[in-house]
PDB file as gemmi writes it, atoms N, CA and C in Angstrom:
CRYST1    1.000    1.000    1.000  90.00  90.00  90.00 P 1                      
ATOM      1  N   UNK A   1    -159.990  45.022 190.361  1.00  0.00           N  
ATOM      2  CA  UNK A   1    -160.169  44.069 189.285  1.00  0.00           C  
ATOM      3  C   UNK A   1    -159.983  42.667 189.848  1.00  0.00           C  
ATOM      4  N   UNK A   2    -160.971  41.943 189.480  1.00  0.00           N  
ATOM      5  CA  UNK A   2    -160.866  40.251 189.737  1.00  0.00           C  
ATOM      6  C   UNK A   2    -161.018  39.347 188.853  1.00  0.00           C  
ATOM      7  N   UNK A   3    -159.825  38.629 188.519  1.00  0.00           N  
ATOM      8  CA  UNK A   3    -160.192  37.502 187.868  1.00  0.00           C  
ATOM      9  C   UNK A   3    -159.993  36.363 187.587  1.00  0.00           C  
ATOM     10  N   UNK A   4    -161.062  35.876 187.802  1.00  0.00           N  
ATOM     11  CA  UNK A   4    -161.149  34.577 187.623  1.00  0.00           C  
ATOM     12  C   UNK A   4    -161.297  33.202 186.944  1.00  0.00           C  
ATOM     13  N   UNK A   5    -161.343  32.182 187.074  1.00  0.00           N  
ATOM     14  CA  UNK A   5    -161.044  31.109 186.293  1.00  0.00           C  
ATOM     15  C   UNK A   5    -162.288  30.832 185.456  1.00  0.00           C  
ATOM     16  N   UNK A   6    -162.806  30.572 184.545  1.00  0.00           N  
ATOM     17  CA  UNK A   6    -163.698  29.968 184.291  1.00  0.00           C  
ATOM     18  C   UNK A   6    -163.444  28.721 183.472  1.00  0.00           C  
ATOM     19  N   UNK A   7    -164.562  27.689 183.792  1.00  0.00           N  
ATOM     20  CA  UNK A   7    -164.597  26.341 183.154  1.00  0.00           C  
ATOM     21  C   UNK A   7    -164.737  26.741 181.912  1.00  0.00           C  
ATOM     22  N   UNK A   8    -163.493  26.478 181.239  1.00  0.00           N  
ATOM     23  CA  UNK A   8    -163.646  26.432 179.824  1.00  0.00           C  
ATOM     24  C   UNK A   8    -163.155  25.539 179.469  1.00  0.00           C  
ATOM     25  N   UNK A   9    -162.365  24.300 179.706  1.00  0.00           N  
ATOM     26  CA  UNK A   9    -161.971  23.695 179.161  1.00  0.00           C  
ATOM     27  C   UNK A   9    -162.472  22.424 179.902  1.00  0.00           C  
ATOM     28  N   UNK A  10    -162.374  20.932 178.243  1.00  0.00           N  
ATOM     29  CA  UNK A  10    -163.631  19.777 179.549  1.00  0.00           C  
ATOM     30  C   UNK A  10    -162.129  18.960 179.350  1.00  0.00           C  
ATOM     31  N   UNK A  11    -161.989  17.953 180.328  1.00  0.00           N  
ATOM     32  CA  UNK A  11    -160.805  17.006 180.704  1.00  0.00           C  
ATOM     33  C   UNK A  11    -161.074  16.340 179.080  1.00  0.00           C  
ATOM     34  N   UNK A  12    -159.463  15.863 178.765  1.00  0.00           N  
ATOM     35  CA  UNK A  12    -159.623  15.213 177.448  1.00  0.00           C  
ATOM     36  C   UNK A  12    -158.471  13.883 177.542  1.00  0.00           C  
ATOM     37  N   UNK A  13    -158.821  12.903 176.584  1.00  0.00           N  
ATOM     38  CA  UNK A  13    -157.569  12.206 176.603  1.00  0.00           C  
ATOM     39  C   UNK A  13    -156.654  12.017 175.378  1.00  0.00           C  
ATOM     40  N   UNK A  14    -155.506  11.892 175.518  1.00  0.00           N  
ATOM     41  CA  UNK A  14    -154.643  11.476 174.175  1.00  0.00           C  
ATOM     42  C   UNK A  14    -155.321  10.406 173.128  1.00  0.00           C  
ATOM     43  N   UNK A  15    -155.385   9.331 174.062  1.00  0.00           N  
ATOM     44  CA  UNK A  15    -155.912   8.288 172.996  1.00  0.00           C  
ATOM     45  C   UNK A  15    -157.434   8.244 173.267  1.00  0.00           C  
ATOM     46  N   UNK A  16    -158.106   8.498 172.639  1.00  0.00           N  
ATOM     47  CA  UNK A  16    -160.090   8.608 172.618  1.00  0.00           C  
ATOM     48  C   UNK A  16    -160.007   6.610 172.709  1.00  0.00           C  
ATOM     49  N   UNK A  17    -159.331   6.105 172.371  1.00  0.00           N  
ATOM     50  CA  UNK A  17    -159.607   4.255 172.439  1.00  0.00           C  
ATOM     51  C   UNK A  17    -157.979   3.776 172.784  1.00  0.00           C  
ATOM     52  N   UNK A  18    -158.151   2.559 173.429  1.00  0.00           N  
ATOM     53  CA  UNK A  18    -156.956   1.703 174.109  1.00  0.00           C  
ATOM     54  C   UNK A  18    -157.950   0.153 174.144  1.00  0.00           C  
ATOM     55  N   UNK A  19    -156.883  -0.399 173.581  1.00  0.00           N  
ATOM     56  CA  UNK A  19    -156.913  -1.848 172.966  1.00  0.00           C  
ATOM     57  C   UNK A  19    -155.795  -2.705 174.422  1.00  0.00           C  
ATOM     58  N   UNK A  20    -156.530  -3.769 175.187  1.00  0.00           N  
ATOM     59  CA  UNK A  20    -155.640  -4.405 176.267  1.00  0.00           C  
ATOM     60  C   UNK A  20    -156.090  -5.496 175.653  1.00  0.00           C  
ATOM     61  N   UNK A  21    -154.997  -6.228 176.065  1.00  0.00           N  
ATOM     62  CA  UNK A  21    -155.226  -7.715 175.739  1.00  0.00           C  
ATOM     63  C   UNK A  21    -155.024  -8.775 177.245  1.00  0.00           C  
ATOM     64  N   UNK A  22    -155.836  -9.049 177.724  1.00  0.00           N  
ATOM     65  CA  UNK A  22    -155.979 -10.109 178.786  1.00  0.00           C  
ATOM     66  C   UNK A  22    -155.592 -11.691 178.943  1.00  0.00           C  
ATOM     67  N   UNK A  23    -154.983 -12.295 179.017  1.00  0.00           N  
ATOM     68  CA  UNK A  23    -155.463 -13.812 179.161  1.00  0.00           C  
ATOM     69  C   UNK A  23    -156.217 -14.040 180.267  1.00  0.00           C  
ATOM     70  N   UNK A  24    -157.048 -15.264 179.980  1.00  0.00           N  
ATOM     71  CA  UNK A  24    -158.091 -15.737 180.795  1.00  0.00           C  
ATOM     72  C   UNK A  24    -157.342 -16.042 182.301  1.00  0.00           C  
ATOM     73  N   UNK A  25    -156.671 -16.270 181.464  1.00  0.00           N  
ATOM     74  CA  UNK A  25    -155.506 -16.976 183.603  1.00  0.00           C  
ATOM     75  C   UNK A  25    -155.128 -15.693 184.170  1.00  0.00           C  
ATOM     76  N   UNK A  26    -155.298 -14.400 183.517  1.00  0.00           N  
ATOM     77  CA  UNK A  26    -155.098 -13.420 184.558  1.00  0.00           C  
ATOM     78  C   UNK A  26    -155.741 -13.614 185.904  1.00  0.00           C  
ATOM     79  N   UNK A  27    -155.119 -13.032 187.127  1.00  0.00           N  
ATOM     80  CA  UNK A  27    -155.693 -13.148 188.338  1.00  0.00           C  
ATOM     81  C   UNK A  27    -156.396 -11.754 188.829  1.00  0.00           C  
ATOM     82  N   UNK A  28    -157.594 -12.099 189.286  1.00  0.00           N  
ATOM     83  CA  UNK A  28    -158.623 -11.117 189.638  1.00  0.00           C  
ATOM     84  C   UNK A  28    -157.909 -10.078 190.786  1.00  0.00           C  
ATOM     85  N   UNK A  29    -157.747  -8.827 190.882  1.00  0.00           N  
ATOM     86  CA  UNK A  29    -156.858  -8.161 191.841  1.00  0.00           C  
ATOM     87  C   UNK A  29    -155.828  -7.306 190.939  1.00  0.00           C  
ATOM     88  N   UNK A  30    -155.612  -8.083 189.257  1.00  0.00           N  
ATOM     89  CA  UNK A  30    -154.869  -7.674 188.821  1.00  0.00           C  
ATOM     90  C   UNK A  30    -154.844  -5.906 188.497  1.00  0.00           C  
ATOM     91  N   UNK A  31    -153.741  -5.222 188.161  1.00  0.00           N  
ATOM     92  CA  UNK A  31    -153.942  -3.590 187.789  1.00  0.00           C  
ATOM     93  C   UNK A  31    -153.347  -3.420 186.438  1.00  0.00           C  
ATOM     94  N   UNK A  32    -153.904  -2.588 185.698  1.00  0.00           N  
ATOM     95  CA  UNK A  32    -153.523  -2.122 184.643  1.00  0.00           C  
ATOM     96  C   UNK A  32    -153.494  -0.600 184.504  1.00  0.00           C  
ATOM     97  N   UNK A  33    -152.601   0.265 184.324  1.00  0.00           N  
ATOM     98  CA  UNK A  33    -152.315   1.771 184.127  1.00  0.00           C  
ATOM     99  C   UNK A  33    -153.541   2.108 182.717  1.00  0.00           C  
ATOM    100  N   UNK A  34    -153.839   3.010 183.316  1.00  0.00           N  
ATOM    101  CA  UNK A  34    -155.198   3.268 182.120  1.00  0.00           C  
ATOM    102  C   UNK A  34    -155.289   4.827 181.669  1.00  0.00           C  
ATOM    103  N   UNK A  35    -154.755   5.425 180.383  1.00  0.00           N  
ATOM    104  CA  UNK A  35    -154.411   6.478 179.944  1.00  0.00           C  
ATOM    105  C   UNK A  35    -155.108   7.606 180.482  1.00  0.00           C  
ATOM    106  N   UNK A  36    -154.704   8.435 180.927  1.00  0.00           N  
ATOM    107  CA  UNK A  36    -154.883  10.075 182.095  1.00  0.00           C  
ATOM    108  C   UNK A  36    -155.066  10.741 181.365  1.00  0.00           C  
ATOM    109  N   UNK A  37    -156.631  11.632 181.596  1.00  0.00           N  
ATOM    110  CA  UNK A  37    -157.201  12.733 181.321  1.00  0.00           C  
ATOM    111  C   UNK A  37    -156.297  13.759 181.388  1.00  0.00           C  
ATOM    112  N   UNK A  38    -156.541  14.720 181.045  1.00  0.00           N  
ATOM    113  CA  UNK A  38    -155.175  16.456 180.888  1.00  0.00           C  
ATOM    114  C   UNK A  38    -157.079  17.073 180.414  1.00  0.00           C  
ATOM    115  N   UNK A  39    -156.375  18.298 181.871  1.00  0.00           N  
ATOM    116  CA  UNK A  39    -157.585  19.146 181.759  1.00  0.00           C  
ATOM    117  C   UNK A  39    -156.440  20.689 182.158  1.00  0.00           C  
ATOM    118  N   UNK A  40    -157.125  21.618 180.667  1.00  0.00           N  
ATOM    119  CA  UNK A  40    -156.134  23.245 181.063  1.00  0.00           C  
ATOM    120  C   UNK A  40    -156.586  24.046 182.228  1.00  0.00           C  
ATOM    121  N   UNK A  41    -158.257  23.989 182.462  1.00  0.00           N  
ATOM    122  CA  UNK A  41    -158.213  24.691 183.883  1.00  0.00           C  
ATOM    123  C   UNK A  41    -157.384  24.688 184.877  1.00  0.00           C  
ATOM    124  N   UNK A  42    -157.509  25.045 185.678  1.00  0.00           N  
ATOM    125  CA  UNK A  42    -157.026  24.926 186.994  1.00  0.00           C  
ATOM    126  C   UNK A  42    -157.848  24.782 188.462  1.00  0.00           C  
ATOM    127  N   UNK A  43    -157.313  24.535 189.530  1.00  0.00           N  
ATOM    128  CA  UNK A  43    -158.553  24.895 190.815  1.00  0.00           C  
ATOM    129  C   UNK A  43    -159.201  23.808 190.773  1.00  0.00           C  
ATOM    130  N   UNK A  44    -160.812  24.205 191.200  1.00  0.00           N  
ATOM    131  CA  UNK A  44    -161.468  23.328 191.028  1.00  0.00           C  
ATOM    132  C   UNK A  44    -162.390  23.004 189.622  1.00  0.00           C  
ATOM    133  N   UNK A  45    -161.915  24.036 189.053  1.00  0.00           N  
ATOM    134  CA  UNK A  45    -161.941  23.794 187.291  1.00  0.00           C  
ATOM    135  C   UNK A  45    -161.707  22.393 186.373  1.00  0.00           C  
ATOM    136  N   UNK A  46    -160.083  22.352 187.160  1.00  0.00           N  
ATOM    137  CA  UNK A  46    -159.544  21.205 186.705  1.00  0.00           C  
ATOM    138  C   UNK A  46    -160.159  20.009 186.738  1.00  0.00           C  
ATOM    139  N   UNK A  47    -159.226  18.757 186.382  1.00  0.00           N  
ATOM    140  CA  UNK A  47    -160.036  17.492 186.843  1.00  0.00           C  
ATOM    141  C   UNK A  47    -159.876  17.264 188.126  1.00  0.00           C  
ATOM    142  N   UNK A  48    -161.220  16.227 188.346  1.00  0.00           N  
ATOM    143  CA  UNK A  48    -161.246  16.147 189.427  1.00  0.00           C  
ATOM    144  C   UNK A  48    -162.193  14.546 189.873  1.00  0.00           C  
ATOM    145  N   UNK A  49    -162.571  14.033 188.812  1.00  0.00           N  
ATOM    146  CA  UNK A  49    -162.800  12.448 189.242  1.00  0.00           C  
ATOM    147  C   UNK A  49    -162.594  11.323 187.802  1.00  0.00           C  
ATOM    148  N   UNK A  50    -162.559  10.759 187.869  1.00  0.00           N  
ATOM    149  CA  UNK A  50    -162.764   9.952 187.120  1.00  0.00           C  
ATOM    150  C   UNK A  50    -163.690   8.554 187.312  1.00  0.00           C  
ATOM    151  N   UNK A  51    -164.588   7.906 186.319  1.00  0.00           N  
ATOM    152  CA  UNK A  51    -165.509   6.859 186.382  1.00  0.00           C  
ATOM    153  C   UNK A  51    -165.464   6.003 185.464  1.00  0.00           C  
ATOM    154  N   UNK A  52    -165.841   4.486 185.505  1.00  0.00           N  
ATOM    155  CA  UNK A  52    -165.464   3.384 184.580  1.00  0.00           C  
ATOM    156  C   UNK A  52    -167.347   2.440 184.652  1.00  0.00           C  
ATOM    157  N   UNK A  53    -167.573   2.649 183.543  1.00  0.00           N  
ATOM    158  CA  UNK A  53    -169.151   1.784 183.511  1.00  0.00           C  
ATOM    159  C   UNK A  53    -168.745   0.743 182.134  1.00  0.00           C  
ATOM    160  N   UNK A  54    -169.137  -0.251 181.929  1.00  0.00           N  
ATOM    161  CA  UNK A  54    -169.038  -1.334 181.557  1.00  0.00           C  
ATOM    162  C   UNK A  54    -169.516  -2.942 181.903  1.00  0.00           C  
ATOM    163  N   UNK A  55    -168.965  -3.052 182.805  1.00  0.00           N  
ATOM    164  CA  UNK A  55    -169.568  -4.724 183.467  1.00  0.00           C  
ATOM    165  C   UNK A  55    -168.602  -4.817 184.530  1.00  0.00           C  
ATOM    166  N   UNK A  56    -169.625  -6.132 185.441  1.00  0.00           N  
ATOM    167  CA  UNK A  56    -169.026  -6.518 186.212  1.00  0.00           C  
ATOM    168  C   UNK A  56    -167.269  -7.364 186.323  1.00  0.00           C  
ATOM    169  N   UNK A  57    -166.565  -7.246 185.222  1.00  0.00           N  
ATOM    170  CA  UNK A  57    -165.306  -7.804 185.181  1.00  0.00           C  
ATOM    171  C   UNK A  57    -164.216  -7.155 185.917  1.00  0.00           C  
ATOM    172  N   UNK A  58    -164.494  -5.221 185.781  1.00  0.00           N  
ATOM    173  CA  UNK A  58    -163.737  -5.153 185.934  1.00  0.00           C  
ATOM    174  C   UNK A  58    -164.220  -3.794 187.182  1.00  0.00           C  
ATOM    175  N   UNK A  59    -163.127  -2.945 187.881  1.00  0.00           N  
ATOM    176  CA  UNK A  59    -163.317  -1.257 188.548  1.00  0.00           C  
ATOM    177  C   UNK A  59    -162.516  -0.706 188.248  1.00  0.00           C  
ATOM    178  N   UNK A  60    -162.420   0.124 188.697  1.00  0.00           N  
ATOM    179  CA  UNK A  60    -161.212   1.451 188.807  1.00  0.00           C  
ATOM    180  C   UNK A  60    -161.122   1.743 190.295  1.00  0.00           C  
ATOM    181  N   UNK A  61    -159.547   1.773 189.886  1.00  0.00           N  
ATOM    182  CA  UNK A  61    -158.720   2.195 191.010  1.00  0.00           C  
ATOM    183  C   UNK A  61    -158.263   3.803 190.920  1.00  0.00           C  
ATOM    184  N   UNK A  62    -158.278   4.976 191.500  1.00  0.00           N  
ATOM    185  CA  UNK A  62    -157.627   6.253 191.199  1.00  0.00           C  
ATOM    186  C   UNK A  62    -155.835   6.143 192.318  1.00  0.00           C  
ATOM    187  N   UNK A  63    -155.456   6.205 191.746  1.00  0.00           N  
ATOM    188  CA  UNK A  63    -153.834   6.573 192.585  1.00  0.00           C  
ATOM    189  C   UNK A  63    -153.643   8.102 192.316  1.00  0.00           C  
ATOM    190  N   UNK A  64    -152.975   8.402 193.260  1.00  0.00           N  
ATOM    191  CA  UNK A  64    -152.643   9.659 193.843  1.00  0.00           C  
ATOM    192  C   UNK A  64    -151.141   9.982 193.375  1.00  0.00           C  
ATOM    193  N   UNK A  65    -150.520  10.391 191.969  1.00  0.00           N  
ATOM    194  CA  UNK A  65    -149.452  10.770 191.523  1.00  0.00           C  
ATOM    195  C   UNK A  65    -148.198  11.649 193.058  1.00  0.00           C  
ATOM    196  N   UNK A  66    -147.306  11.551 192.714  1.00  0.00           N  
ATOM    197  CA  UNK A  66    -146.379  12.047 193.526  1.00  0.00           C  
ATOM    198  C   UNK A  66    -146.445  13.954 193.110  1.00  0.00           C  
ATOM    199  N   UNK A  67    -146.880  13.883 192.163  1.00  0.00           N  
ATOM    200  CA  UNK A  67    -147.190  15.681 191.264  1.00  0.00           C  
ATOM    201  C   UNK A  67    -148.751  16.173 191.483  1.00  0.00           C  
ATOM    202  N   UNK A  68    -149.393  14.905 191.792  1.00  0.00           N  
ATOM    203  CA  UNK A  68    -150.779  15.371 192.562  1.00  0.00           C  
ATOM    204  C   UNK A  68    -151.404  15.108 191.664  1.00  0.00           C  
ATOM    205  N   UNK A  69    -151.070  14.550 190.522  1.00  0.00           N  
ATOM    206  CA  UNK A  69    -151.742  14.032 189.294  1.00  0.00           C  
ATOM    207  C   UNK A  69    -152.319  12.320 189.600  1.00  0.00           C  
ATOM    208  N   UNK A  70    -154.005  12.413 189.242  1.00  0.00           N  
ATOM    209  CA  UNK A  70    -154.868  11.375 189.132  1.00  0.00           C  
ATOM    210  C   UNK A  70    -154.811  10.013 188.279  1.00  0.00           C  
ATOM    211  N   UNK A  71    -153.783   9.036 188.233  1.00  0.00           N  
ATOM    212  CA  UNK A  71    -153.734   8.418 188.101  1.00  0.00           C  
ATOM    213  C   UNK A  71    -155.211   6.986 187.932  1.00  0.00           C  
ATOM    214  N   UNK A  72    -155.624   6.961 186.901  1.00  0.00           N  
ATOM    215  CA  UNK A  72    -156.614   5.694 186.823  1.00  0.00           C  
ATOM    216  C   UNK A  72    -155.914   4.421 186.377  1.00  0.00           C  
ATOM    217  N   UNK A  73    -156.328   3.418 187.100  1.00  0.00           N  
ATOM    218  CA  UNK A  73    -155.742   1.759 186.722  1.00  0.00           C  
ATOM    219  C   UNK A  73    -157.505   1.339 186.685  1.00  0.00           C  
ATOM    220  N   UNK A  74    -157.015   0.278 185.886  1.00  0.00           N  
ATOM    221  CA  UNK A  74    -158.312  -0.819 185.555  1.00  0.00           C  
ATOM    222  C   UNK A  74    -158.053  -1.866 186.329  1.00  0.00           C  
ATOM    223  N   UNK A  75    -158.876  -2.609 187.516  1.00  0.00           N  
ATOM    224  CA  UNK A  75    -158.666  -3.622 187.968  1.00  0.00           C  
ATOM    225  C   UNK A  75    -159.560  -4.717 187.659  1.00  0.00           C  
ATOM    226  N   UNK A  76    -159.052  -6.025 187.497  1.00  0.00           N  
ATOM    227  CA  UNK A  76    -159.626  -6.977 187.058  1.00  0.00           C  
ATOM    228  C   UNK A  76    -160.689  -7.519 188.619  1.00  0.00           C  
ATOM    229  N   UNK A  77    -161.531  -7.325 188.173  1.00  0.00           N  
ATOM    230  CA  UNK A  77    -162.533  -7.691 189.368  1.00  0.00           C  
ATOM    231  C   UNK A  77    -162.675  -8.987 189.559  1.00  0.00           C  
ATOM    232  N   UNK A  78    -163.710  -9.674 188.466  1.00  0.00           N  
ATOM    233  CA  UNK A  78    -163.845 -11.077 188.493  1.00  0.00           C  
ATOM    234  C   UNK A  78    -163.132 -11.741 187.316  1.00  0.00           C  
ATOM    235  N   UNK A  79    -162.449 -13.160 187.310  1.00  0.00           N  
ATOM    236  CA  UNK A  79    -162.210 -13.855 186.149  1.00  0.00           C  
ATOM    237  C   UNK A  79    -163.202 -13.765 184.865  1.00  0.00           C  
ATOM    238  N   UNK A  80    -161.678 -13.456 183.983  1.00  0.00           N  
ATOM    239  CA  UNK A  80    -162.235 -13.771 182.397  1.00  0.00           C  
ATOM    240  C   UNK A  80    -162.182 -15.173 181.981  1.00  0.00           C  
ATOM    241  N   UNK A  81    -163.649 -15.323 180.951  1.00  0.00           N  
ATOM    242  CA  UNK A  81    -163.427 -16.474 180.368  1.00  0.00           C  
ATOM    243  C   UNK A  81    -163.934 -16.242 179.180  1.00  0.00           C  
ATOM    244  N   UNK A  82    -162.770 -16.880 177.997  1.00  0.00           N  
ATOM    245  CA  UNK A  82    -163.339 -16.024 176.468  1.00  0.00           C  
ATOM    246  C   UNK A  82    -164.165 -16.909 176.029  1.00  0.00           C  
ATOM    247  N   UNK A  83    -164.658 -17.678 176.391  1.00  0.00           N  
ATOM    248  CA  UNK A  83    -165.908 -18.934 175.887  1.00  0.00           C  
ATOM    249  C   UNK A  83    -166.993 -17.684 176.305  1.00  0.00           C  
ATOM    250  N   UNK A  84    -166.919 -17.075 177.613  1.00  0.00           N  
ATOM    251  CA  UNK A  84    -168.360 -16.359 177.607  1.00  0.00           C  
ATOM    252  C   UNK A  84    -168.399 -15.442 176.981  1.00  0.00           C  
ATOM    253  N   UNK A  85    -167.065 -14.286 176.732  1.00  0.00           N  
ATOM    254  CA  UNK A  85    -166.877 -13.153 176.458  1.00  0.00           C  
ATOM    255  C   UNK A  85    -165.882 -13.132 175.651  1.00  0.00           C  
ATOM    256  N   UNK A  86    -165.695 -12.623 174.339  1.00  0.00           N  
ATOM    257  CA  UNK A  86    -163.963 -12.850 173.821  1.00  0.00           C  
ATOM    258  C   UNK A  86    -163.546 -11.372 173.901  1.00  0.00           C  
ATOM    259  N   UNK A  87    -164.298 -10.410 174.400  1.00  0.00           N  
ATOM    260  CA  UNK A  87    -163.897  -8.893 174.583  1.00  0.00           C  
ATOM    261  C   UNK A  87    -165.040  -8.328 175.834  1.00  0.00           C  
ATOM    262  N   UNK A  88    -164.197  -7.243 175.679  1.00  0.00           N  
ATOM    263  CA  UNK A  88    -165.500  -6.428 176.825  1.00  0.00           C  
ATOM    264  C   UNK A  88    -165.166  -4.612 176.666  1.00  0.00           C  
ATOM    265  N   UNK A  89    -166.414  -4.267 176.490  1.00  0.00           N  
ATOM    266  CA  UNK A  89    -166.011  -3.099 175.978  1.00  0.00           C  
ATOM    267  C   UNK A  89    -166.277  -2.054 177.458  1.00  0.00           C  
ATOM    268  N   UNK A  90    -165.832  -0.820 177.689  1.00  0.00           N  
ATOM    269  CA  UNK A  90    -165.744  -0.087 178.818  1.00  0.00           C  
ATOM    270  C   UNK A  90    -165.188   1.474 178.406  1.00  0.00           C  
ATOM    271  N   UNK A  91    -166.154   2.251 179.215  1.00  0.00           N  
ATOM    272  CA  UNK A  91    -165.812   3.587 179.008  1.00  0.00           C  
ATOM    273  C   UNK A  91    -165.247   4.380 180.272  1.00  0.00           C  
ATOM    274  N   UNK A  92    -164.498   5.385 180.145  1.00  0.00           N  
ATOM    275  CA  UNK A  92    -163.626   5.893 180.983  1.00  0.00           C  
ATOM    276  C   UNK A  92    -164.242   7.169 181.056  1.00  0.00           C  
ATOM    277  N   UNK A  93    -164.597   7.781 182.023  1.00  0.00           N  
ATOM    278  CA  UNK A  93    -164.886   9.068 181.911  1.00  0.00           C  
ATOM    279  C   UNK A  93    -164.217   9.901 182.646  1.00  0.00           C  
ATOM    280  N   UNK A  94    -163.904  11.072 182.428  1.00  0.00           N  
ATOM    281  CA  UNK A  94    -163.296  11.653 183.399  1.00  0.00           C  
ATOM    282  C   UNK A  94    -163.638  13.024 183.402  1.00  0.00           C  
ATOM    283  N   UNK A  95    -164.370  13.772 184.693  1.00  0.00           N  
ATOM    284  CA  UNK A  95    -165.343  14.896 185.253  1.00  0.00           C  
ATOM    285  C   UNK A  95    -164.360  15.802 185.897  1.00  0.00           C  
ATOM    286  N   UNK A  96    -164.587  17.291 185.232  1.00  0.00           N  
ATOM    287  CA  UNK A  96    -163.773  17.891 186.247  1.00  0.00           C  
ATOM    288  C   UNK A  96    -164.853  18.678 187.217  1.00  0.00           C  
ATOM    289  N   UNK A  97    -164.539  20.041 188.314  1.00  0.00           N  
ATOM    290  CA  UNK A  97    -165.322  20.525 189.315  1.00  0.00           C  
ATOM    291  C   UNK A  97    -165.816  21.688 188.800  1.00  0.00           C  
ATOM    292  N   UNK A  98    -166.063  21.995 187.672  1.00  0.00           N  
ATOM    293  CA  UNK A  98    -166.539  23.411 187.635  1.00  0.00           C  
ATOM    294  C   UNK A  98    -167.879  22.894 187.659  1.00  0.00           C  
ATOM    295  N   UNK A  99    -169.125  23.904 188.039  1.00  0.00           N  
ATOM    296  CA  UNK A  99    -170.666  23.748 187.559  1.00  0.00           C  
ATOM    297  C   UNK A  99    -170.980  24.756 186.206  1.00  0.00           C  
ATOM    298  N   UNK A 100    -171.811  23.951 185.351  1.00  0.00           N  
ATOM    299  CA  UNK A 100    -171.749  22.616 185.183  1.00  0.00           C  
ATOM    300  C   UNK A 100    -170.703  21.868 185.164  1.00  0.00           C  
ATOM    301  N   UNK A 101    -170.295  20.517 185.481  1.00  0.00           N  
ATOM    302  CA  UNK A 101    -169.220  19.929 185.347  1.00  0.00           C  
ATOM    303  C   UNK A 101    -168.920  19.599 183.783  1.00  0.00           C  
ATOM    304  N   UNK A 102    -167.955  19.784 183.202  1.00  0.00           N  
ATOM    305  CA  UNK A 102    -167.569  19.257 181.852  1.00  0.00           C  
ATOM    306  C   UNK A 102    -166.678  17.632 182.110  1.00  0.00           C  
ATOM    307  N   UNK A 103    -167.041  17.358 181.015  1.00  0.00           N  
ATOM    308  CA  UNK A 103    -166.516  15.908 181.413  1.00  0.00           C  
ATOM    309  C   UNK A 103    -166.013  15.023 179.574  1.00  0.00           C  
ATOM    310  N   UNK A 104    -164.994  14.152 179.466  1.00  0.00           N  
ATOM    311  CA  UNK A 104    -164.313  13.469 178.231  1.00  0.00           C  
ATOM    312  C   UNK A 104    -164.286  12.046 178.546  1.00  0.00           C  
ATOM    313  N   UNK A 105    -164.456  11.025 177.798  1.00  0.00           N  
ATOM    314  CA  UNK A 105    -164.238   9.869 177.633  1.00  0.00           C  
ATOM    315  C   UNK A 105    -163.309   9.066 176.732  1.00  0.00           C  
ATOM    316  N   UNK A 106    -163.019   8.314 177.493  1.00  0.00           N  
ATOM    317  CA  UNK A 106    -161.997   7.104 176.508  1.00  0.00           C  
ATOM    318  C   UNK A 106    -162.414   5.383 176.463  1.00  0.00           C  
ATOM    319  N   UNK A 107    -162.852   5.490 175.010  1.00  0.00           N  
ATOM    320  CA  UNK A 107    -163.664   3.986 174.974  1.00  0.00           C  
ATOM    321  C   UNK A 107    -162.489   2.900 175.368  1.00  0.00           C  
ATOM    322  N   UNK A 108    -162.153   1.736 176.264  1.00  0.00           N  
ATOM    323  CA  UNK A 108    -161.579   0.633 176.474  1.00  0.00           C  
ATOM    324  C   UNK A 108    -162.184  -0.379 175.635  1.00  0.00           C  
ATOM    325  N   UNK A 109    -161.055  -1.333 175.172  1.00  0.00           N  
ATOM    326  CA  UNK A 109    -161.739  -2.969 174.663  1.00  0.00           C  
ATOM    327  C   UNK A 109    -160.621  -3.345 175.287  1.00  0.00           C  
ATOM    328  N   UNK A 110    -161.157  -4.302 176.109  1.00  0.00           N  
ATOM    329  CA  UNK A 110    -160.265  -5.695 176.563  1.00  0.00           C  
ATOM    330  C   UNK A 110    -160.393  -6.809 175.671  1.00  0.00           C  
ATOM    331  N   UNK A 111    -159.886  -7.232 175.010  1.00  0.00           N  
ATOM    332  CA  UNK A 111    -159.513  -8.686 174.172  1.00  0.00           C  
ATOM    333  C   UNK A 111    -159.146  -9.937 175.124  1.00  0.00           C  
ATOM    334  N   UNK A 112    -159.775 -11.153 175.649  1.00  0.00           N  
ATOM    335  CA  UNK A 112    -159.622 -12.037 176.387  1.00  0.00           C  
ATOM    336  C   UNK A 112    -158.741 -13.043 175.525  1.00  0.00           C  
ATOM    337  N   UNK A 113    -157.670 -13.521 175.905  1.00  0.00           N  
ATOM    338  CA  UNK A 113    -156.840 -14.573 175.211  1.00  0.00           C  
ATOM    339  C   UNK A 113    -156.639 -15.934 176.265  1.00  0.00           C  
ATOM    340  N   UNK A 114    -156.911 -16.956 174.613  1.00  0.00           N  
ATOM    341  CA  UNK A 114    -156.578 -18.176 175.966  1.00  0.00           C  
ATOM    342  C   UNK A 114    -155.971 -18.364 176.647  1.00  0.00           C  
TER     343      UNK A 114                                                      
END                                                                             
């Protein structure tokens, strides 16, 4: 008898939306901790990347937990300025390894303050 894992479960997050608030004088380089996917598989079931599409303001950083857990931060790429932008909206995705891959998102709004 063998058995095995199957992808049944897709990475999810606690909060489906997260509200940051920025000031414009933030400095580009900056990091922000950005709420972690929880996926029940295991293996390569589990999660296994995470991705950030939105605009050029900002990337993602992944850190490497001390428990082996995937840590995502939001880094401020280029300066905000709320004359151009007074928000910026951004989605978080996060893919685990089974084929097909299943995959969950968490909508971001950054709020730019003077």
């Amino acid at each position: 008898v063998e058995i095995t894992d199957i992808n049944d479960n897709a990475p999810s997050f606690r909060e489906a939306e997260k509200e940051l608030r920025m000031s414009e004088m933030t400095a580009p380089g900056s990091r922000f901790p950005l709420v972690e996917a929880h996926d029940s598989d295991v293996g390569v079931n589990s999660l296994q990347s995470y991705e950030l599409s939105g605009d050029e303001h900002f990337s993602l950083s992944v850190q490497a937990g001390a428990d082996g857990e995937k840590r995502p931060e939001l880094v401020l790429a280029k300066a905000l300025d709320r004359e151009e932008a007074a928000f910026h909206e951004l989605v978080l995705r996060a893919s685990d390894g089974g084929e097909p891959a299943r995959t969950g998102t968490a909508r971001i709004r950054v709020s730019v303050l003077d």
